[in-house]
N, C-alpha and C positions, 0 to 999 in steps of 0.2 A: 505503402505510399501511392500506389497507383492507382487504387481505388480511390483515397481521399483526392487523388490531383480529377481523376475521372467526373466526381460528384461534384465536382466543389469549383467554385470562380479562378482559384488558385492553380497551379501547376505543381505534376507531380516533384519537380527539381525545387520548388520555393517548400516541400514540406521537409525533402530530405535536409535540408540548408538549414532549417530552422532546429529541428531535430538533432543536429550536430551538436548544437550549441548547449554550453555551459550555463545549467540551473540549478538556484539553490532549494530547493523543494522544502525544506526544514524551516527555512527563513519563511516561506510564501502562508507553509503552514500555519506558521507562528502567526504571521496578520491577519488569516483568515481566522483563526483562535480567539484573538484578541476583539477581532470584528464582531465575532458571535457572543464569546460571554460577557468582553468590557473585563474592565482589570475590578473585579472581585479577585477577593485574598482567598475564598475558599476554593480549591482546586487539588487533583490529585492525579497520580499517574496510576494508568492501568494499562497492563501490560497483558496479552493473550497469545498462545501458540494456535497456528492453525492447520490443519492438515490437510493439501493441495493431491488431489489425483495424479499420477503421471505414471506412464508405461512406457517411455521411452529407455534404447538401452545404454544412452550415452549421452545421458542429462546427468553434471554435474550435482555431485553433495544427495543423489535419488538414494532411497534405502526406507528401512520400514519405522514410521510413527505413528502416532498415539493416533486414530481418527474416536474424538467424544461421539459423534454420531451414532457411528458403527460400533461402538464398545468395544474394539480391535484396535491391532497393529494390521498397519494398511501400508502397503508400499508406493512409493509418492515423494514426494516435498515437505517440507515445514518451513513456516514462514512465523514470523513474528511479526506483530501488531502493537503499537504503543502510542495511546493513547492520552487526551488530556480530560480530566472528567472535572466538570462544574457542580457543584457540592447542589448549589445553590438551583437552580434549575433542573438538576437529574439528568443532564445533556452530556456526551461525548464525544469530542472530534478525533478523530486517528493523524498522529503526526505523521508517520512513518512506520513502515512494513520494509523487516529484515527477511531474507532467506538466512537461515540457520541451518550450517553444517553437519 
């Protein structure tokens, strides 16, 4: 925050304040969805694991998963990606990304 209060018109105290606060990101997602495809009926969920780098020794849920790239088990994170897919367009928006234990 004290970079963004340094660069910015703002102060570092009004970023952490706002930061505080209670968002529903699922909902915001959801308008922005709506904004982009329009309520067409053709829609589908797609769901993807992905595999996050970390070397830390005391990062919660850290251990070894799949990395597609590397053809390996890599030690790191796994997060979950879920998606809303437009049939009709070939478009995807990501609703929300899980860490998975």
């Amino acid at each position: 925050f004290t970079q963004m209060g340094r660069y910015s018109d703002s102060s570092e105290q009004r970023f952490r304040q706002l930061f505080e606060r209670e968002f529903d990101w699922m909902e915001f997602n959801l308008f922005l969805m709506r904004q982009r495809f329009g309520e067409s009926a053709r829609k589908a969920i797609a769901i993807d694991a992905s595999y996050i780098s970390k070397s830390g020794k005391k990062t919660p849920y850290i251990g070894k998963f799949w990395s597609g790239c590397a053809s390996a088990m890599k030690r790191g994170l796994e997060i979950l990606g879920i998606g809303i897919v437009d049939i009709d367009s070939r478009d995807c928006m990501m609703l929300r990304a899980e860490q998975t234990p």
